[in-house]
Residue, then its C-alpha position, 0 to 999 in steps of 0.5 A: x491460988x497464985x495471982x499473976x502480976x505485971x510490971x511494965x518496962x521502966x522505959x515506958x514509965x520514963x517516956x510517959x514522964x518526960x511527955x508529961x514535963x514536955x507538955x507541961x513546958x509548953x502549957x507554961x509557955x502559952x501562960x508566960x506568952x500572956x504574961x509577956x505582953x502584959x507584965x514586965x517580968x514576962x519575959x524572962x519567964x518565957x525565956x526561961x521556960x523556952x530553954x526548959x522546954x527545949x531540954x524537956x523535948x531533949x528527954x523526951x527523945x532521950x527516954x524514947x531512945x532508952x523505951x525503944x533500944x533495951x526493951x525491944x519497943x516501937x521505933x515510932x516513939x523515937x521518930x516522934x520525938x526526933x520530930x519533936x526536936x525539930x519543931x522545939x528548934x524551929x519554934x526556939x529560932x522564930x522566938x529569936x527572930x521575934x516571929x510571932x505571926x509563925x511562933x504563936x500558930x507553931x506553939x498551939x501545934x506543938x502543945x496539940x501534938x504533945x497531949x496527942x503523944x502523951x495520950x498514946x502512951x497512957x496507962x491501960x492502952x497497949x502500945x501503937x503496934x500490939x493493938x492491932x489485928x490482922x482480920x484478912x480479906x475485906x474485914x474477915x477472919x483469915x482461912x486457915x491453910x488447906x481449908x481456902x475455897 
């Protein structure tokens, strides 16, 4: 008796990866953010965390890129991340500018959209475009052709 196995595309395992570093990132932020108004050494811990985030969102699209081109998967992981990038940039220059009334409501987003996105691309849950299923007129099967009333 032959068992059948699957191995799933290397780019889907990159991209599950690179979402969790992402989100990693971010959670470490909100930590360095308390620590920022309570310690002497939170700043730099959050400076630090910000420039790894911000490379973190970079692989996050890089790996989106490499899922979608090679394998022939979805183009929405890449729009995501491209999203992504641009709120980490937007979210980078409010940290600059000492922003927090728009920098900390921006973070909280970013970190919800982050654990939305990883939990898109867990384990056991088919992709955004092969889980669906075209069911016809107002829920019902489609009638094969030749057989329509």
């Amino acid at each position: 008796m032959a068992t059948r196995t699957t191995s799933e595309p290397s780019g889907r395992t990159f991209l599950r990866i690179a979402i969790a570093l992402q989100t990693l990132a971010i959670f470490f932020q909100a930590t360095t953010a308390g620590l920022l108004l309570s310690t002497s050494y939170g700043e730099v811990l959050h400076s630090v965390g910000a420039r790894v985030m911000y490379g973190a969102t970079m692989v996050y699209l890089l790996a989106a890129v490499l899922a979608w081109r090679p394998g022939g998967g979805s183009p929405r992981p890449v729009l995501h991340s491209t999203g992504f990038l641009l709120l980490a940039s937007v979210q980078v220059v409010l940290g600059v500018a000492h922003r927090p009334a728009l920098h900390v409501p921006l973070g909280v987003l970013m970190f919800g959209l982050s654990v939305l996105a990883l939990v898109r691309v867990l384990p056991g849950r088919p992709p955004a475009d092969q889980g669906r299923t075209d069911r016809g007129r107002a829920g019902r099967p489609p009638v094969p052709a030749g057989k329509q009333s």
